[in-house]
N, C-alpha and C positions, 0 to 999 in steps of 0.2 A: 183665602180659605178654600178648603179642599171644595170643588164642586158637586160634590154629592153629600159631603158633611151639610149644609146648612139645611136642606131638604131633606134629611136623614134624621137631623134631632127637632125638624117642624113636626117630621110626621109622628117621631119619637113622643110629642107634647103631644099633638093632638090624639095619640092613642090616651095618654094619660089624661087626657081631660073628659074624654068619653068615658072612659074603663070607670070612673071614681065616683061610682052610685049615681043616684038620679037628683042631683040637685047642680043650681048654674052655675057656671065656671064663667070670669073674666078673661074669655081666649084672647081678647085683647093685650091684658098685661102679658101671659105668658107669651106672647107672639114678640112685644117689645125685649124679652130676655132673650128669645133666641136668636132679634135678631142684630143684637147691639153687639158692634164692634168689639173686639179687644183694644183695650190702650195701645198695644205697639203692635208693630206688622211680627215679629217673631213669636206670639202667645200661641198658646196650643188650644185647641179647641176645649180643651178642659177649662182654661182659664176664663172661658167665654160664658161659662156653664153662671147662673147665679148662684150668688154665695147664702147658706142657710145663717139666719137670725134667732136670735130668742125672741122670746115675748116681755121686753120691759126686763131682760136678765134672768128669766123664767124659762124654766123648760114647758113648752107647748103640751098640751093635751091631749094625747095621740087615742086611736081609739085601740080595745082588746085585741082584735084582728090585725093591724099592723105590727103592734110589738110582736106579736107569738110569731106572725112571718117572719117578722127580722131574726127573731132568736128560733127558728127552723133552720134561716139560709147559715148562720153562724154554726148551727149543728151540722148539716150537711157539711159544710167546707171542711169543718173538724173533725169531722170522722174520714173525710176523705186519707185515703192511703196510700202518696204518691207514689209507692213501689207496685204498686198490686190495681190499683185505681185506675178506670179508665177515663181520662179528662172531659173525653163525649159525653159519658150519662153524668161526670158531677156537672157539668153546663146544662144541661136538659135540667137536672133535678132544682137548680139553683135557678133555673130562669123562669120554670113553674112556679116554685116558691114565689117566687118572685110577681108571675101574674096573677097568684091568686091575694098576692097585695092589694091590687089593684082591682080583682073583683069585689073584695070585701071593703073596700072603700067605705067609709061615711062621714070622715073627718069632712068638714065646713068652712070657709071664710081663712083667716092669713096662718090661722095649723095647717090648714089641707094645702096653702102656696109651699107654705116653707118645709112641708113633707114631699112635693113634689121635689124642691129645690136641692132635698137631702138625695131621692132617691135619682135624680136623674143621670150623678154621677156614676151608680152602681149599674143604673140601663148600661151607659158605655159601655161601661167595664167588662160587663158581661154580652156586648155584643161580639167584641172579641177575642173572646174568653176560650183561650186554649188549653187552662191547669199548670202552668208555668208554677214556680216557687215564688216567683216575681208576682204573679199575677193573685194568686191566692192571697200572699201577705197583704198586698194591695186592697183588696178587696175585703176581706179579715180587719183590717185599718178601717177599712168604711164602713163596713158595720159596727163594729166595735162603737164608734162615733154617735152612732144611734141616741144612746141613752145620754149625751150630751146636750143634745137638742129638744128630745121628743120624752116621758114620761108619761 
């Protein structure tokens, strides 16, 4: 693993575990996710990422503030106008979006694991988020994904 990846999505969780309103976080479990191996030496550090769950085959119970983020970051992306659009400010606006997820925070207990576990993919993403075609669709996909999980 890269050596700066593993110390890059610790401090990645521990910003998320701060940021998500004032109640206790098990830093312990999230610490076991980041730092459990991938099954084979060739996974990519996506694969390492944990995988999001339902509740008993239910979609989790997200609170007001996270969906309206989600369905923001999906408007921004959407109106983005790859010809005329400049990739800097849709990453600023989309990574805003994005931390005021995380200040609005008040989801609790294994919704609020398996919303970190949703959103920690879109962190990546957007870390190196340059407005590609690739990158947008990519990302468009992971949100889109949202209302699979979370309601």
């Amino acid at each position: 693993m890269n050596r700066f990846l593993l110390p890059l999505l610790l401090l990645a969780m521990a910003a998320l575990n701060s940021s998500c309103g004032e109640h206790s976080h098990d830093a312990a479990a999230h610490a076991d996710h980041a730092t459990t191996p991938p099954d084979n030496a060739t996974a990519t550090a996506h694969d390492a990422l944990p995988a999001v769950t339902l509740d008993n085959g239910q979609r989790w119970k997200a609170n007001p503030e996270t969906t309206s983020g989600i369905a923001n970051m999906v408007g921004i992306l959407n109106a983005f106008e790859p010809a005329s659009g400049d990739p800097k400010a849709l990453k600023t606006a989309l990574e805003e979006e994005f931390g005021l997820i995380f200040e609005r925070c008040t989801m609790e207990g294994e919704a609020h694991n398996q919303l970190h576990n949703y959103l920690l993919p879109i962190h990546q993403a957007l870390r190196d988020f340059e407005g590609s075609d690739a990158q947008r669709a990519a990302l468009g996909a992971q949100l889109a994904a949202y209302g699979n999980y979370f309601e």
